[in-house]
C-alpha positions in Angstrom: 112.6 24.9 62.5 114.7 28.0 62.3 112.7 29.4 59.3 109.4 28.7 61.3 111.0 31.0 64.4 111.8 33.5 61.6 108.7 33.5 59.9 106.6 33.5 63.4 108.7 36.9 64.3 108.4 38.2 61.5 104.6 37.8 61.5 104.6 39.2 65.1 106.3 42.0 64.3 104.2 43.0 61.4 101.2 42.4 63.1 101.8 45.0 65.9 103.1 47.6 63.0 99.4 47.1 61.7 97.7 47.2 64.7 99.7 50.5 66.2 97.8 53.5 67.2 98.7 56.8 65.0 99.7 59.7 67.5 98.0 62.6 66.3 100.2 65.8 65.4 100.3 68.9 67.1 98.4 70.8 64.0 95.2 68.6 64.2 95.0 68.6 67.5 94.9 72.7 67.1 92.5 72.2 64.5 90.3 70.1 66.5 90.6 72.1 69.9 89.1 75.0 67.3 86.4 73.1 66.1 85.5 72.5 69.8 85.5 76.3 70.5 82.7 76.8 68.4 80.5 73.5 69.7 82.1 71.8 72.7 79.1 69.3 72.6 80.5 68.0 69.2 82.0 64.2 68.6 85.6 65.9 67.7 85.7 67.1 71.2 85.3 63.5 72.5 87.7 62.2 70.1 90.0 65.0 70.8 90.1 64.4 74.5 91.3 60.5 73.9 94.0 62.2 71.7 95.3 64.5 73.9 96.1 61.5 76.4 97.9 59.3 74.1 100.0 62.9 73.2 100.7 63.6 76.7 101.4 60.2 77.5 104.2 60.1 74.6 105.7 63.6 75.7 105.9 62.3 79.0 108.0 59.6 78.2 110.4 61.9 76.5 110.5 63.9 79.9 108.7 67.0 77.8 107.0 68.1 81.0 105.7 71.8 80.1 104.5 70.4 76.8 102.7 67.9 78.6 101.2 70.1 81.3 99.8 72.5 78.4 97.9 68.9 77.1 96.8 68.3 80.3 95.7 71.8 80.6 93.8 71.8 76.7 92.6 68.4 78.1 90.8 69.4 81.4 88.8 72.4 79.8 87.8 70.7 77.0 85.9 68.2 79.6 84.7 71.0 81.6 83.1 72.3 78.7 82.2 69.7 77.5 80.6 68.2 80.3 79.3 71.8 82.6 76.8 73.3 79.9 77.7 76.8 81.7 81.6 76.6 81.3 82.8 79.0 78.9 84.3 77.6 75.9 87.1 80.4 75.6 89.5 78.4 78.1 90.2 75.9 74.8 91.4 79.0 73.4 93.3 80.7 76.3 95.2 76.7 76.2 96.0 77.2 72.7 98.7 79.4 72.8 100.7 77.1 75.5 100.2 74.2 73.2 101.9 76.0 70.2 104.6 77.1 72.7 105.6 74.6 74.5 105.2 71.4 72.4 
């Protein structure tokens, strides 16, 4: 019975290492939020905004609070130009600097 227990951990613990979501690093989000300059309609940018919330979800939790308000920030125009065809897209860049700074 004991090796059972042990074996059914074990398989439980593996399991959830597999199925764990990768936290993407701070270089390709900047890559991405470049890419998103130049189209903000593209698939990257939808991706990108999902990523940024699992980030700033993570530096939250490690009470990283002007790292996660420069996410947030990143976060919010990439939707608004993503989703207001007249937004300009040069608010992803004016984000990019806090990003580097502060996280």
């Amino acid at each position: 019975m004991k090796y059972l227990t042990f074996l059914l951990l074990k398989f439980l613990l593996l399991s959830n290492f597999v199925m764990a979501e990768t936290i993407p690093t701070k270089s390709k989000i900047l890559k991405n939020a470049s890419y998103c300059i130049e189209d903000s309609q593209a698939q990257v940018c939808k991706d990108l905004v999902s990523e940024l919330e699992k980030l700033q979800l993570l530096v939250f939790d490690q009470n990283r609070f002007k790292c996660q308000s420069s996410l947030i920030g990143m976060q919010s125009a990439i939707i608004e130009a993503h989703f207001l065809k007249s937004f300009s897209n040069e608010r992803i860049s004016f984000s990019i600097p806090y990003v580097i700074k502060n996280c």
